[in-house]
C-alpha positions, 0 to 999 in steps of 0.5 A: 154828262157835262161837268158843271165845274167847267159851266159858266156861273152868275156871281152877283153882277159878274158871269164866270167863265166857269166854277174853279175859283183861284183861292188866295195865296199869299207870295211875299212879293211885294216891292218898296212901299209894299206895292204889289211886285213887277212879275204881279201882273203877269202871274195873275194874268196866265190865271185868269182863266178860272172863273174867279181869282181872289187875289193874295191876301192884302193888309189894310192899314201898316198895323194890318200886316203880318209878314214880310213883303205882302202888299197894302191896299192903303196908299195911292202907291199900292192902288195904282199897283194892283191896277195894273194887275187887275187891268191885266187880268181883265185884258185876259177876260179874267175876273178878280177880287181882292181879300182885305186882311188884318192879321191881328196878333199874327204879327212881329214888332219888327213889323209894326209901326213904330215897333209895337205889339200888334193887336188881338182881341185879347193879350193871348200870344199866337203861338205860331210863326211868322215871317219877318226879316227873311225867316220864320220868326215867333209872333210877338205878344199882343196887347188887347184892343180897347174898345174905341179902337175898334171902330178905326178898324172897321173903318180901315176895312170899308176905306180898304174896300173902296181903294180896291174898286177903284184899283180895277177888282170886281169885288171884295173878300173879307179875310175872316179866316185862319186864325186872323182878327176877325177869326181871333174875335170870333173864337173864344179860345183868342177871345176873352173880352168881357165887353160887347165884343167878347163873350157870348156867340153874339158878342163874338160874332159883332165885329165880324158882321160889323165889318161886312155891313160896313164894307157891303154899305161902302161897295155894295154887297154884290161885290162883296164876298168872305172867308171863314174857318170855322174849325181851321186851328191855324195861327193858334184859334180854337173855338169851343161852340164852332157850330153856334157860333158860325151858324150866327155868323153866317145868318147875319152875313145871309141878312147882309146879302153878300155875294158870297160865302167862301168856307175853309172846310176842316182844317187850312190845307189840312184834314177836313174832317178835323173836328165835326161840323155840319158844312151842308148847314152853312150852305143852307143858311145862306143865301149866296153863292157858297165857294167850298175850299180845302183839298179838293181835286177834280173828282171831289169837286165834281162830285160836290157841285153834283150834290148840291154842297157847293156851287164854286170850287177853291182850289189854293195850291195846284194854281201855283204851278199850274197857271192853266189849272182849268185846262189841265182839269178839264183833259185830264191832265197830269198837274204840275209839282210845286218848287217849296223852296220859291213859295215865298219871296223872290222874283220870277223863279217859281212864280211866273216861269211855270210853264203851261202845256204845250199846245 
């Protein structure tokens, strides 16, 4: 029987080579103005032959990012930048979206404009760790957003969307995972609004769905995908009705029609079976293509798109040192170690010299 892993697939306006999709990952790389780095281009480009690549996550606005080195997407600077990645993507038959971040409260002063505190939906500290100043830092205390700041953001994120396509992506994913602002907005353990963004599961899910309608407005929605995390604790979140709240979620983003819904299944690179949750129940209420993420192989993989339960499949990790991770999945092939000690930042140690098999 053919492994449909390794088929071509029609993803709104693009065909993928195939059904493995290069999640994001973020590398802390990125040069003076927080342009994509030199090695960028060459490091996507021996990827490019998953099917999909969603390109590291990508802040903004300055008040969006939350670590050190990680690129924008707000100025001409970076614009121009991540053309020349995704020109050298394509040249390679490559297909790429960028991931639009706000980190929220996931975030340090030394970070933020002007040295303020970042932004949450609430003044609830993370919790958690960041990286700032060459090392791993506590997140600074957050201040609660107030209510007419919130339209700026959104705004932030349809701007951010336009500067992507005219950097040469394909599309857009919106970051609505891991415990960042649009997840912090989502989950009531970081939510404790009393305005028409917090509360209840409608309220909760407003400004989620108003940053995928604006983006989808500006972009179109058949280049518009999303991530969430329904039961991912990372970055301190914990919600009390996940699955209310997330089959909310996603009627709306189903009502939007974009193109995609990318699921971090359990917990961010973690135990899947973290809390319960009915997966199949997402897949069912929207009508997209569903990208299925978290801990897959190839057996697990194979496995979920001969169900049914998916039609794409994220793999994170193994892509970092396996820049032919397609090639390796399809003969068999051992895969190869990850060097922790050059996952973030540096130059091309650990990022570009990871060679593919001989041939």
């Amino acid at each position: 029987m053919t492994n449909s892993l390794f088929q071509p697939y029609d993803l709104g306006l693009l065909t993928l080579a195939n059904r493995i999709v290069m999640a994001p990952l973020t590398r802390n790389r990125a040069a003076a103005g927080l342009v994509p780095g030199p090695f960028a281009a060459e490091y996507y480009a021996q990827r490019a032959t998953a099917g999909l690549i969603i390109a590291e996550a990508t802040q903004i606005s300055p008040q969006a990012q939350g670590y050190q080195d990680t690129p924008g997407i707000y100025s001409a600077e970076q614009v121009a930048g991540w053309r020349v990645i995704t020109e050298a993507v394509h040249a390679k038959g490559g297909r790429i979206f960028l991931q639009l971040w706000h980190v929220g409260r996931v975030s340090h002063v030394d970070l933020q404009p002007g040295g303020a505190a970042p932004v949450a939906p609430s003044a609830i500290a993370a919790g958690t760790k960041t990286f700032v100043n060459n090392t791993f830092t506590e997140t600074s205390m957050p201040r609660a957003l107030l209510a007419e700041e919130i339209p700026a953001i959104v705004e932030d994120f349809s701007t951010a969307a336009a500067n992507a396509i005219a950097a040469g992506f394909d599309g857009v994913e919106i970051h609505g995972a891991n415990g960042y602002l649009l997840d912090q907005f989502a989950k009531d353990g970081a939510n404790q609004r009393t305005d028409a963004y917090g509360g209840s599961v409608q309220n909760r899910a407003r400004l989620m769905l108003e940053v995928a309608a604006a983006v989808s407005a500006k972009i179109g929605a058949a280049r518009t995908g999303i991530r969430i995390s329904p039961v991912s604790p990372a970055n301190g979140v914990s919600c009390s009705d996940p699955q209310p709240q997330f089959d909310y979620i996603v009627d709306g983003l189903s009502k939007l029609g974009l193109v995609y819904l990318h699921v971090v299944e359990g917990a961010t690179g973690g135990a899947r079976d973290v809390a319960p949750f009915d997966f199949a129940g997402l897949r069912r209420r929207f009508g997209g293509t569903y990208i299925a993420n978290n801990g897959y192989d190839l057996t697990l993989a194979t496995a979920h798109l001969a169900a049914g339960e998916a039609d794409l499949i994220a793999f994170g990790r193994p892509f970092i040192a396996n820049p032919d991770l397609v090639a390796r999945l399809q003969s068999g092939a051992a895969l190869a170690p990850i060097d922790p000690a050059t996952l973030y930042g540096g130059g091309a140690k650990g990022y570009t010299d990871y060679p593919a098999l001989a041939v």
